[in-house]
TORFIBA-821600 format. One record per atom (N, C-alpha, C): x, y, z. Coordinates in steps of 0.02 Angstrom, whole numbers, plus 50000, padded with zeros to 5 digits. Layout:
<pts>
XYZ
...
</pts>
This chain:
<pts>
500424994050000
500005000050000
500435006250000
500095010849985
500395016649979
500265020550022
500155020150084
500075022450168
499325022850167
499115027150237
498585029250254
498435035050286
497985038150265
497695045050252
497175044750300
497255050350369
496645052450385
496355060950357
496085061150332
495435066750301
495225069150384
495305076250396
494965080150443
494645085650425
494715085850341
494385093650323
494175090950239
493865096350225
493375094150155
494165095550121
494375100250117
495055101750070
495455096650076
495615092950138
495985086750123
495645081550095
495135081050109
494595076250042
494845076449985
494765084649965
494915083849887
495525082549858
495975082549923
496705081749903
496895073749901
496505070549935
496625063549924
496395061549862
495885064449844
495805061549792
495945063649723
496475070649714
496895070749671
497415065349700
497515064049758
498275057649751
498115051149708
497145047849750
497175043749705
497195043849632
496865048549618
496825049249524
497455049949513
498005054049526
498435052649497
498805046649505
498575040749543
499225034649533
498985030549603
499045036549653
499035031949719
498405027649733
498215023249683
497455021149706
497415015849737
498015013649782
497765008449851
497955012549919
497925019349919
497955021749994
497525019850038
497475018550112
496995017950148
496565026050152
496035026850188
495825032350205
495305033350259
495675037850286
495075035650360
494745044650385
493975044550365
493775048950420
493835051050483
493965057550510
493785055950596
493425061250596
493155064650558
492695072850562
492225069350520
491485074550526
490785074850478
491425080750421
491215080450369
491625083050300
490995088250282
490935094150253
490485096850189
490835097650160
490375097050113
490865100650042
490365102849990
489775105050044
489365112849995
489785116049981
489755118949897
490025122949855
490775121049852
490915115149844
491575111249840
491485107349762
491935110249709
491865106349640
492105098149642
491695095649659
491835086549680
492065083849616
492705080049640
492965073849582
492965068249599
492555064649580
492725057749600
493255053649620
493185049149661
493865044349693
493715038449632
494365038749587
494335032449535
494105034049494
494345035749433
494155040049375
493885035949308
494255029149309
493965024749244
494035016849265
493855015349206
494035006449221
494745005049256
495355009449203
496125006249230
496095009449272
495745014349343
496035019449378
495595020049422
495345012549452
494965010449505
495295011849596
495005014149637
495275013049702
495135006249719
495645003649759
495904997149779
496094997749864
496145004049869
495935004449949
495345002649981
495625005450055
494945003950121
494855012150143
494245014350111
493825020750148
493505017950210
493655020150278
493235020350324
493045026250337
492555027850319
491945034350338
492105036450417
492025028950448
491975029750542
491285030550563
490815031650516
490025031950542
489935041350541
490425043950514
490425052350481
489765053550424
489785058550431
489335061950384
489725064750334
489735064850260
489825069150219
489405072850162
489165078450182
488605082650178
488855087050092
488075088150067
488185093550030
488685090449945
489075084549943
489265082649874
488885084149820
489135085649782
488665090549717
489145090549653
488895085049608
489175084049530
488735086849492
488895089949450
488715089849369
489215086849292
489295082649283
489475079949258
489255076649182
490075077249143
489985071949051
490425064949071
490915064549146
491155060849146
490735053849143
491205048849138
490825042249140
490645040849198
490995039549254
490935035649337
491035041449382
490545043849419
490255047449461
489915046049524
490265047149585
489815046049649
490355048349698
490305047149763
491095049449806
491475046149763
491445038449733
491975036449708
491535035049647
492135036749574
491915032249523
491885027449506
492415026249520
492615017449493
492925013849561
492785008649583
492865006449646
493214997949616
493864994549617
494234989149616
493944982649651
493914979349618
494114972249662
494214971849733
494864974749751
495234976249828
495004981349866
494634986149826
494544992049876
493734987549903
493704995849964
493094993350022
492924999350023
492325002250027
492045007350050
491475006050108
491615011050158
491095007850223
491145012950278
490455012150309
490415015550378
490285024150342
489895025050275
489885036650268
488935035050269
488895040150293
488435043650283
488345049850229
487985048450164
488215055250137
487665058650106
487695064550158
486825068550149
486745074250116
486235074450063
486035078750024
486395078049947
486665072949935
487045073649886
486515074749812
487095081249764
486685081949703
487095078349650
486705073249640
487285072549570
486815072249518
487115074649466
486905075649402
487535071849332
487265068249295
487585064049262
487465065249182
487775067249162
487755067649077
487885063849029
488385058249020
488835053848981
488075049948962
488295046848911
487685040648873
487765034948902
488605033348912
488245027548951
488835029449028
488485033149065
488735032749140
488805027449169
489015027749231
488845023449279
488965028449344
488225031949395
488125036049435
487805032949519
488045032449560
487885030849620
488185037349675
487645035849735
487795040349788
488435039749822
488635033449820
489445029249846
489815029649801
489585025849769
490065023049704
489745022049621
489965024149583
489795023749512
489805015749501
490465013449485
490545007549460
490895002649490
490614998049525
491084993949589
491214985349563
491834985749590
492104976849595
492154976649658
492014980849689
492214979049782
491644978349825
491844980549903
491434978149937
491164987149949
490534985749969
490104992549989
489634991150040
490034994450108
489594991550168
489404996350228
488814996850247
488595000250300
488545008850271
488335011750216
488265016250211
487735018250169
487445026350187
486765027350171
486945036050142
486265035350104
486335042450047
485645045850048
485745051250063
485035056850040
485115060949981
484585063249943
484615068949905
484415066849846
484935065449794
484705066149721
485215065549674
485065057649641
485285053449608
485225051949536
485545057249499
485245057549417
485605054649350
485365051349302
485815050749248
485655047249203
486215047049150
485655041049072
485745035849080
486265032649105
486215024849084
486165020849162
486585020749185
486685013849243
486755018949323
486025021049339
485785024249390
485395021449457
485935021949521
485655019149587
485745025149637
485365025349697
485395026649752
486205027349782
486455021149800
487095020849817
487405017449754
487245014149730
487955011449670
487565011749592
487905012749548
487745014449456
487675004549454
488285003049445
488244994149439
488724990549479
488484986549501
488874981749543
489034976049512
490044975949496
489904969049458
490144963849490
490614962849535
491034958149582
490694962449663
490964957249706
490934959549772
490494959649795
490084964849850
489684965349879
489364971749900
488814972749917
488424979049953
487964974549994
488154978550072
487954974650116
487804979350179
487104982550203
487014983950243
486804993550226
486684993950180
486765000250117
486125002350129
485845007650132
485255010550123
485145018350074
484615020550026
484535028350017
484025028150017
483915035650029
483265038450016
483015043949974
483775043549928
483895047249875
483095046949814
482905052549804
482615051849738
483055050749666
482945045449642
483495043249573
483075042149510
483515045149470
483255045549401
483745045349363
483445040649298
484015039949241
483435038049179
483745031849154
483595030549087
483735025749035
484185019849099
484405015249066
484175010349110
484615007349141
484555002549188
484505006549280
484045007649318
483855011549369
483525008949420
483955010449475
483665005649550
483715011849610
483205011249653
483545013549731
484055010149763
484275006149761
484875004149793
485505003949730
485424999649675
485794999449609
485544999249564
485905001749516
485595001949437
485514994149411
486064990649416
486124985449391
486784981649425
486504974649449
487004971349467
486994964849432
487724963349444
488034957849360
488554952849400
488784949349347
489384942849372
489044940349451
489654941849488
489844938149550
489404941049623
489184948249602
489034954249635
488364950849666
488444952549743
487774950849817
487694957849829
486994957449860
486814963749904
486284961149954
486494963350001
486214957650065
485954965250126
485574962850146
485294967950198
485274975350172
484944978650130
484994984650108
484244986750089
484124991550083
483454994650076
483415001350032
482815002250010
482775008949965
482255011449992
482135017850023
481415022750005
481225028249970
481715029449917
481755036249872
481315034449840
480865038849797
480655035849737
481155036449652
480735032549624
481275032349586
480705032749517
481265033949478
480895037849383
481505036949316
480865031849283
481525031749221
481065036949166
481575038849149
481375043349101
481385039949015
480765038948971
480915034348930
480855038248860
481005035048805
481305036648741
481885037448711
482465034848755
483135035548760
483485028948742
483265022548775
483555016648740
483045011448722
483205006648703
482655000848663
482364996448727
482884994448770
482754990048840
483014993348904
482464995248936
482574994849004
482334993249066
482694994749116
482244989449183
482364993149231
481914995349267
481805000049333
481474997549397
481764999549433
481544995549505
481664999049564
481344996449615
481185001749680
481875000749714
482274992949696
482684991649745
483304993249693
483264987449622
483724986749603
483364988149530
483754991449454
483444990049415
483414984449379
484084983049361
484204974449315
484654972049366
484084963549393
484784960749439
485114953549419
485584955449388
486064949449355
486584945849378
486604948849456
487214947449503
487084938949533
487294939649604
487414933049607
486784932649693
486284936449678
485714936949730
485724942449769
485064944749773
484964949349839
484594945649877
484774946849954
484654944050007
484384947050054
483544945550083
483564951450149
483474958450132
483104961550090
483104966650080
482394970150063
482304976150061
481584980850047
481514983750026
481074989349984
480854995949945
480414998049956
480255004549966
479695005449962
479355013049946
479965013949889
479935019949850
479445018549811
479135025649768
478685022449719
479215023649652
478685019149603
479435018349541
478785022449481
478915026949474
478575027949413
479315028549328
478735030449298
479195033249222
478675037249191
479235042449137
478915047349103
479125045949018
478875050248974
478895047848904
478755040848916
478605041248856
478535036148806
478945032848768
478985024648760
479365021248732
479185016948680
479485015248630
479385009948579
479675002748606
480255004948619
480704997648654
480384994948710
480614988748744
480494984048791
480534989548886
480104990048895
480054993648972
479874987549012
480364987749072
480204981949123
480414985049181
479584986349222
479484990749280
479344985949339
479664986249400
479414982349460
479544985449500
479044985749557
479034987949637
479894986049681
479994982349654
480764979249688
481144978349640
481074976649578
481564972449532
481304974949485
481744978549424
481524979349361
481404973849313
482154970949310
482404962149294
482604958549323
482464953349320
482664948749358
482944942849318
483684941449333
483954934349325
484424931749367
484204932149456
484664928449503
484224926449537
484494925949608
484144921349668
483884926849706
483194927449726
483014933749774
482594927949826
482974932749887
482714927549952
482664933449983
481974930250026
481584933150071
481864943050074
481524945050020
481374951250011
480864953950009
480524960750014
479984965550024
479744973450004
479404972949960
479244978149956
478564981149952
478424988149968
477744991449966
477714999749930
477424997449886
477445006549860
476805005649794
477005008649745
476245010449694
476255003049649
476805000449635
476644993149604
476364987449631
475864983649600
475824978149627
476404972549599
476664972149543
477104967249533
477674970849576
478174964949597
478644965949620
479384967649570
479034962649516
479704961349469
479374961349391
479664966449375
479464966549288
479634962349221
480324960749232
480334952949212
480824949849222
480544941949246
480614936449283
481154931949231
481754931149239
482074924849197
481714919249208
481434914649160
481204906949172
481674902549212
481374899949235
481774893149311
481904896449353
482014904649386
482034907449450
481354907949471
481504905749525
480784907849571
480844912349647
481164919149621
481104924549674
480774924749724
480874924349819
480534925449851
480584934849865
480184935549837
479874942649835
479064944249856
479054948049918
478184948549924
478114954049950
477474956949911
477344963249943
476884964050017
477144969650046
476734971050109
476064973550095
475694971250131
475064972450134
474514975250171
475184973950241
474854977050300
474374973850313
474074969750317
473554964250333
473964954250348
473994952250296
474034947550279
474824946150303
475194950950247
476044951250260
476214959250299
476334958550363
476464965350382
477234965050365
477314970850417
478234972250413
478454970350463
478294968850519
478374964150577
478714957550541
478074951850500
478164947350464
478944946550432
478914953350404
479404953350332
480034954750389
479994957550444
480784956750496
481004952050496
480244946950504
480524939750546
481134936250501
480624935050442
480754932350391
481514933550365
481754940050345
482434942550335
482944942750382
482754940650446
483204938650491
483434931750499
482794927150481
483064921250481
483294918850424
483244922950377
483644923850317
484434925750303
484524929150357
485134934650393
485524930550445
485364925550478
485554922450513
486394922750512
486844920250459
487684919550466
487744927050475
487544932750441
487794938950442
487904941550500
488164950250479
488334953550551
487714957050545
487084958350525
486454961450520
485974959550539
485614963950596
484974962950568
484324967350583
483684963650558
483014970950566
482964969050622
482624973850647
481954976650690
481644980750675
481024982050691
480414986450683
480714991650700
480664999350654
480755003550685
480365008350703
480265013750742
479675018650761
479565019850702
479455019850642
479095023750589
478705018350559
478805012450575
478385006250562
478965000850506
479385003450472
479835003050433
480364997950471
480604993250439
481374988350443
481734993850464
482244993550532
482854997450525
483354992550541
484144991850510
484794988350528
485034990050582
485104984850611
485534984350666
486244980050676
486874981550694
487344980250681
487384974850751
487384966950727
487444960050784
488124962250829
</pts>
């Protein structure tokens, strides 16, 4: 490694992450302050595919307030492009504006485009862009997101989730939740898939998890639209998951031979009590888990 960095001020933020872009992209980095960086011109940590961080961000359970992109780049979020080796975990990051331009982005509240792990962190504000648009991550293709929550309102136009746009290969997301709502905006590509949690999930299962944003879309499309309350697409393993908002389907379309446990709340029949139980004994090896929280809502709790 190339040492480790503690961040006590937004200006040393941005200075780390000119180190990583230019070269240093396995530094450690560790919060010990809440950060703003209202009216701070944000660059992403990890700028492309070859120029991924491969470090460990520990947030520390900090706040970093106020992040605000406008952007043509491709990978956009605190970090763009996130490695194999790297870890991102433990931020809170509130109010964030991002705005995403490129055709085919990849835009998250965390992370744009991840091979790593993404754990214990949550996003407010506003999550925008054309192609591969989430809450906390654009696409997840290796690794994990685990314990992740937003309540970001997100919008794009390709592949679009409250938690991820799209997850692929090897890529889990286990204990995580969405309540933003979420909006694809259509006439832009031939196929897409939008979802409360995730939009297209091609990874290797979500586990334990909820939505309960509403998912609408605007324009009009000629091409293939595949809209679900939780799942835009679906082609992995979904266990004991939940969601409640304006859809009744959960999943817009279903790969043949999966049989998703996905069910919506009903508040009668399936409460959210129910849907705790259920995702806990689902949760069982992990370090997570629900309980009811005062707003009636799943909240994580760290075992």
């Amino acid at each position: 490694s190339n040492g480790s960095y503690t961040v006590t001020s937004a200006d040393g933020l941005m200075n780390i992450a000119k180190l990583v872009n230019g070269g240093k992209t396995d530094i450690n980095i560790t919060l010990d302050t809440d950060i703003d960086l209202t009216g701070k011109n944000w660059t992403p940590i990890g700028t492309s595919f070859s120029n991924k961080y491969t470090g460990t961000f520990d947030g520390g359970g900090h706040t970093i307030k106020g992040l605000t992109v406008t952007t043509n780049d491709q990978f956009v979020g605190l970090f763009g492009s996130l490695g194999k080796a790297g870890t991102v975990k433990n931020v809170v990051m509130e109010g964030v504006q991002i705005t995403n331009n490129h055709g085919s982005g990849y835009v998250g509240g965390v992370v744009g485009n991840s091979d790593g792990t993404i754990e214990n962190c949550s996003v407010s504000g506003s999550v925008s862009g054309t192609a591969y648009v989430g809450g906390v991550v654009g696409v997840q293709w290796f690794g994990s997101i685990t314990g992740c929550s937003s309540s970001a309102t997100v919008k794009g136009m390709g592949d679009v989730g409250g938690v991820a746009g799209q997850t692929n290969a090897d890529a889990t997301l286990t204990a995580c939740y969405a309540t933003g709502n979420v909006t694809i905006e259509l006439g832009h590509r031939d196929r897409v898939y939008v979802g409360g949690l995730v939009g297209f999930n091609g990874g290797n299962g979500v586990l334990a998890c909820y939505a309960t944003g509403n998912v609408a879309s605007t324009g009009s499309s000629t091409g293939n639209v595949y809209i679900g309350g939780f799942l835009g697409g679906n082609y992995a393993t979904v266990t004991a998951c939940y969601w409640k908002n304006n859809h009744e389907q959960g999943i817009g379309y279903n790969k043949e031979g999966i049989a998703p446990e996905v069910t919506k709340v009903d508040g009668s029949v399936v409460t959210w009590q129910k849907a705790v139980d259920a995702m806990n004994t689902a949760l069982t090896a992990g370090d997570y888990q629900w309980a009811l929280g005062t707003d009636g809502l799943p909240v994580l709790q760290k075992k």
